[in-house]
C-alpha positions in Angstrom: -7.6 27.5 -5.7 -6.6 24.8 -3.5 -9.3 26.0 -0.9 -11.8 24.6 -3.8 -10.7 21.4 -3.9 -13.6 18.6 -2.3 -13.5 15.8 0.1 -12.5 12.9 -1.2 -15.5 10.8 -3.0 -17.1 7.5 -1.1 -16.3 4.2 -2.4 -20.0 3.6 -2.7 -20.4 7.1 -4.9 -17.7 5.3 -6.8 -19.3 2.1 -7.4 -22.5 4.7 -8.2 -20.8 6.5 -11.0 -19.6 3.4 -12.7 -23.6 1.7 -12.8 -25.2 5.2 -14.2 -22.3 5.7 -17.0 -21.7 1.8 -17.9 -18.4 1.7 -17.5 -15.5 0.9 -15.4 -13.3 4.3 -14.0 -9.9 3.4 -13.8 -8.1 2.3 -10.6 -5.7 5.3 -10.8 -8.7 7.8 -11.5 -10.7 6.2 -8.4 -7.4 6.2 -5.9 -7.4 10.0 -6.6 -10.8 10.5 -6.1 -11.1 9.0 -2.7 -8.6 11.7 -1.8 -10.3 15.0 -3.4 -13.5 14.8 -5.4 -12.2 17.5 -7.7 -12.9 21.3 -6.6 -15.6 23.3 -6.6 -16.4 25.4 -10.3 -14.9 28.6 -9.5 -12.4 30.9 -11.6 -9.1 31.1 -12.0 -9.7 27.0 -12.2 -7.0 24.6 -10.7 -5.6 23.5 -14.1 -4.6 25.8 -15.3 -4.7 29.5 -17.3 -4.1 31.0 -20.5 -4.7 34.7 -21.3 -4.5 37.1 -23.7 -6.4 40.6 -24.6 -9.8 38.7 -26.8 -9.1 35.4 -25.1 -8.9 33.8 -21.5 -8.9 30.2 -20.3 -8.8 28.4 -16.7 -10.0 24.9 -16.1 -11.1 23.5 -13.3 -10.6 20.0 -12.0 -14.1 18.4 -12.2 -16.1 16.8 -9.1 -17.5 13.5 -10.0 -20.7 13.6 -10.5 -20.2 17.0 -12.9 -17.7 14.7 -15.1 -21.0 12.0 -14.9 -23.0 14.1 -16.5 -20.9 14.8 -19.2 -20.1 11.9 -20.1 -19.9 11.3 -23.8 -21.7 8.4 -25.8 -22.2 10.4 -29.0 -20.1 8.9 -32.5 -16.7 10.1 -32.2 -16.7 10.7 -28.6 -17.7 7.6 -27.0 -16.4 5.9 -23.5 -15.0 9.3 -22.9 -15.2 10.8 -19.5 -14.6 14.5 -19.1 -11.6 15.4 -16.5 -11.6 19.3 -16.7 -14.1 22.4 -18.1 -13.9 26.2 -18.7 -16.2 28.7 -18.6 -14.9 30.7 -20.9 -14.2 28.5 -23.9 -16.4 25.6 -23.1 -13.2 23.5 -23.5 -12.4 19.8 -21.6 -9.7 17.7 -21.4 -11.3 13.8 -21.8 -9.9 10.5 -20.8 -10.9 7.5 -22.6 -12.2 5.2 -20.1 -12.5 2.5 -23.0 -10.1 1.8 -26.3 -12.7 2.7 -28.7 -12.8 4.3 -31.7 -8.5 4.7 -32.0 -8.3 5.5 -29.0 -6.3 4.1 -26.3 -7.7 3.0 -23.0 -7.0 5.9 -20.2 -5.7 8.3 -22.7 -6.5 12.0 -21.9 -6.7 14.7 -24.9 -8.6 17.7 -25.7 -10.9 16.8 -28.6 -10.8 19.0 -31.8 -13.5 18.6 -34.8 -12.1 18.2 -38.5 -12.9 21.4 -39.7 -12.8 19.8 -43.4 -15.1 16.8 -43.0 -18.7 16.8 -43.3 -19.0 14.2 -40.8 -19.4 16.1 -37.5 -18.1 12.6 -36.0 -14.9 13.1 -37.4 -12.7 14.2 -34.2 -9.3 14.6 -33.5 -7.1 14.9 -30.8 -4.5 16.5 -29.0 -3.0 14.1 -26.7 -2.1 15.6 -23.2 -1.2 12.3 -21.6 -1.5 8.3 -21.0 -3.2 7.6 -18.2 -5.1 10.1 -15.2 -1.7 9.2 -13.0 0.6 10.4 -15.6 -1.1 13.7 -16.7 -2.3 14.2 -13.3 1.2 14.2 -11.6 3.0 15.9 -14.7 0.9 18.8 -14.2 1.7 18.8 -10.4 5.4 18.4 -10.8 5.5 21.6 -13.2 3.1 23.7 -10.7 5.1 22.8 -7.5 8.9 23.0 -9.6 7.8 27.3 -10.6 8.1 25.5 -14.2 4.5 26.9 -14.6 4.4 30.0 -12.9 1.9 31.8 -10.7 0.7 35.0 -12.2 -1.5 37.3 -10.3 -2.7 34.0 -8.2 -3.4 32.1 -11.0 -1.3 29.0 -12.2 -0.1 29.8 -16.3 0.9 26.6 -18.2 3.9 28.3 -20.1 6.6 26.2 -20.7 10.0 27.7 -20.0 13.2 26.2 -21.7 16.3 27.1 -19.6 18.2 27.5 -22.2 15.8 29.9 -24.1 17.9 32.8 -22.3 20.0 35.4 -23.4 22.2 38.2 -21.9 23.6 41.5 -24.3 25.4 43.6 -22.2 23.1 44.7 -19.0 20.1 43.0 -20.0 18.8 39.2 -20.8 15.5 38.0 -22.2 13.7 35.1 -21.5 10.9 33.5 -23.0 8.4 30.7 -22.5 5.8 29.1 -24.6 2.2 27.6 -24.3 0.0 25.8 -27.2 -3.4 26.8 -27.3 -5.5 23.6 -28.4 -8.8 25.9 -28.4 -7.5 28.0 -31.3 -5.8 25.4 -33.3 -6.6 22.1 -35.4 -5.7 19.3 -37.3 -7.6 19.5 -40.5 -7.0 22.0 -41.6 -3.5 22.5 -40.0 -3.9 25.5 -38.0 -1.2 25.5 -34.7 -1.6 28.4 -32.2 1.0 29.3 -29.4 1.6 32.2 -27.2 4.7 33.4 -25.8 6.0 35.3 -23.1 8.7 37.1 -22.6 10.8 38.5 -19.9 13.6 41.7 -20.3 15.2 42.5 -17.4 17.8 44.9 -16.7 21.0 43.9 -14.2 20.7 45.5 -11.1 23.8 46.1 -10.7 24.1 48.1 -14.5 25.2 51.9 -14.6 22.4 54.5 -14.0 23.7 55.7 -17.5 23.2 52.8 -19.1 19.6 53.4 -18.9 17.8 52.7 -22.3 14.2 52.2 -24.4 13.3 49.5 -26.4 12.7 51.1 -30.1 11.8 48.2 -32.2 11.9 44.2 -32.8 13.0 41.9 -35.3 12.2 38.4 -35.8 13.3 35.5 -37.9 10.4 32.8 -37.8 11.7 28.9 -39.3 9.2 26.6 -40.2 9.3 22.6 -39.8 9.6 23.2 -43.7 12.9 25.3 -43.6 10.7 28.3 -44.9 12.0 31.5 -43.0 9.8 34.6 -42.6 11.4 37.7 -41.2 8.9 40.2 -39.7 10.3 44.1 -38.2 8.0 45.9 -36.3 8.3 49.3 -33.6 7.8 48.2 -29.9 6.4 45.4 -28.2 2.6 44.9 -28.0 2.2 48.8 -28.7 4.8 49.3 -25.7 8.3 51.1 -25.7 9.6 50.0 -22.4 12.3 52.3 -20.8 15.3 49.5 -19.1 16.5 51.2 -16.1 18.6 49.3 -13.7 16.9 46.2 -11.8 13.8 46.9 -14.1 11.8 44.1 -15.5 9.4 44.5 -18.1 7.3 41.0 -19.6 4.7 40.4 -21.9 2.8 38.2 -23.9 2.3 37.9 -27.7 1.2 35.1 -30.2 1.8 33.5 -33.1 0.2 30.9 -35.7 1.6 28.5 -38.3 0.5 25.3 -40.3 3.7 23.3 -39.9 3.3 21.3 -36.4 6.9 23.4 -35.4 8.7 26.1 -35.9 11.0 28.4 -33.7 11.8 31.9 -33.6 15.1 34.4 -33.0 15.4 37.8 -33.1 16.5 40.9 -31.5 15.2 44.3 -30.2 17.1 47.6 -30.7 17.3 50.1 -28.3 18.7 53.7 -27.7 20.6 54.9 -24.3 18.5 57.6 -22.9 21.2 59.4 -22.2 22.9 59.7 -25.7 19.6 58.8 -28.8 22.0 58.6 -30.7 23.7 55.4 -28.8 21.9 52.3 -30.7 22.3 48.8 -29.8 20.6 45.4 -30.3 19.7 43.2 -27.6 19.4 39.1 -28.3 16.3 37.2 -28.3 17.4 33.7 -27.6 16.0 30.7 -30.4 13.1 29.2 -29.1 11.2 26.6 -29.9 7.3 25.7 -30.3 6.2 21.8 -31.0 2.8 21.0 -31.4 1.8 18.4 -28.7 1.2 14.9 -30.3 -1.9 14.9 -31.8 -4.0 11.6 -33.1 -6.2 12.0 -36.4 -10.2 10.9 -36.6 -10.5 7.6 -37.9 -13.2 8.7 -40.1 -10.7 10.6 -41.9 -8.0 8.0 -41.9 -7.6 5.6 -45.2 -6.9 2.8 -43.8 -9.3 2.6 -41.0 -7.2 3.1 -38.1 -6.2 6.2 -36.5 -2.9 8.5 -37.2 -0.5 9.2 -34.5 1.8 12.2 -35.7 4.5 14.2 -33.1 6.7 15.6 -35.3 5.1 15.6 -38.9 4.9 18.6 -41.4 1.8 19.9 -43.4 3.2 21.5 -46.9 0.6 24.6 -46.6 3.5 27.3 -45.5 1.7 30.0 -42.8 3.1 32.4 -39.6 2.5 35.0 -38.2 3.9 37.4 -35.3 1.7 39.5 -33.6 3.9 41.2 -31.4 1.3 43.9 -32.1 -1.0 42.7 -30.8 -1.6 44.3 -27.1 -1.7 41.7 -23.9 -3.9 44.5 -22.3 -6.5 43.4 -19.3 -7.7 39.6 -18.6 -11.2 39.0 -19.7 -13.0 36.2 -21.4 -14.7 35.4 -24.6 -17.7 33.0 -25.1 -16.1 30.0 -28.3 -18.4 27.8 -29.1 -15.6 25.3 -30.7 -12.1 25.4 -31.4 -10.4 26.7 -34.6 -10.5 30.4 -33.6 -7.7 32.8 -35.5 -5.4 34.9 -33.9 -5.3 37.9 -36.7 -2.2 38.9 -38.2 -0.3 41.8 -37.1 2.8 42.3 -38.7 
């Protein structure tokens, strides 16, 4: 991946950009250009990847003149520059190189059509940062820190609370989470994470100790203090046998219309050695917060655009899918966001 990034861009191919677009990059934006002109459009894409079994994302960092010439002038989009792109999903995060239509200057978001409005103008967003500085050296602190870890040479954005960590006996999960802004939206309220999560066994446990994961429980809380319980046999269609030192991960998903919620459970297990030995094993609380998002102001009353971090929508709806099987990375074609991860409970 970083073997695709370019040489830096001229000054002159700068200045170029800004006369065929109209408008002014920002100093930042330029500085960082003069030192790699993004990378080539290859796969797995610098910025990052997401995967599970009907749907993959990676994003690559955009060259110049590719951002040029998708450059947005269109209602809803205007003054807004394209930063990354993937293949997959045809998604991009934007920065506004103007503060335009409730936007504010140098902002960077992924865009997300209001599902409800007629007027195809009417575009929300999920706001990923404040300026190209910001978002840019974020994303480098959490790549260079293992806070977004490498995963068969590809960089996954899951965000890993260390405190989302418990320990029963001889083995301790872990989890991490990631939003997916392709397969969520404002309007209607439709938020989509995944999660993964890590089992290991202590190496240092008794060979008898040795057990296999029969089933999982979940308590899922919503920002509106509704709780959903959800049992289910194995993981993603998996009964993974814990033997000493042995790690076993995987990925699932969930949805929900409330911008948080968090989840807890446990798994029960059985010793291999004596079935009838049965024991449940912690999964730590963790939670998922949708990013802050901004609302179209074609939608908004009062003419100026929303910010909301933290609200709740009243429309109550979750889902685990811890059936739902990780299985190989491949890609689907989206043509917009909103997709729906079915329910598998």
């Amino acid at each position: 991946m970083i073997a695709s990034l370019k040489e830096g861009a001229k000054e002159e191919e700068l200045d170029g950009i800004e006369a065929q677009i109209c408008c002014k990059l920002s100093n930042d934006y330029r500085c960082s250009y003069r030192i790699h002109n993004g990378q080539k459009l290859v796969v797995p894409g610098l910025m990052g990847s997401m995967a599970l079994s009907n749907h993959y994302r990676s994003e690559d960092l955009l060259d110049i003149e590719t951002a040029a010439g998708g450059f947005q002038q269109r209602k809803g989009m205007r003054q807004c520059l394209p930063l990354t792109f993937c293949f997959h999903t045809g998604l991009s995060q934007y920065m506004a190189l103007e503060g335009t239509e409730g936007r504010s200057h140098s902002e960077i978001f992924y865009h997300c059509p209001d599902q409800m409005a007629q007027d195809p103008s009417a575009i929300d967003m999920f706001i990923t940062g404040s300026s190209f500085t910001e978002w840019f050296t974020s994303y480098v602190h959490n790549v260079v820190t293992g806070e977004y870890p490498i995963i068969r040479d590809q960089i996954f954005r899951y965000v890993h609370d260390k405190q989302c960590v418990a320990t029963t006996g001889d083995i301790t999960v872990s989890v991490s989470t990631s939003f997916l802004p392709e397969l969520s939206s404002v309007h209607p309220p439709h938020f989509f994470f995944t999660y993964r999560i890590r089992i290991e066994m202590a190496k240092d446990a008794l060979p008898e100790n040795a057990c296999q994961l029969d089933s999982r429980y979940w308590k899922i809380t919503n920002a509106n203090g509704n709780v959903e319980e959800v049992r289910g046999p194995g993981v993603v269609g998996e009964f993974p046998v814990m033997t000493p030192g042995k790690v076993h991960e995987y990925a699932s998903c969930t949805t929900f219309s409330t911008t948080s919620e968090y989840m807890e459970g446990h798994y029960t297990f059985h010793r291999l050695k004596n079935k009838e030995e049965i024991f449940d094993v912690c999964i730590p609380r963790f939670h998922m917060v949708c990013p802050p998002f901004r609302e179209s102001i074609v939608r908004s009353v009062s003419g100026s655009a929303r910010d909301v971090s933290s609200a709740s929508f009243n429309e109550d709806n979750s889902s685990d899918t811890d059936d739902h099987n990780e299985g190989e990375l491949r890609g689907i074609n989206m043509a917009a966001p909103g997709g729906r991860c079915p329910r598998h409970i």
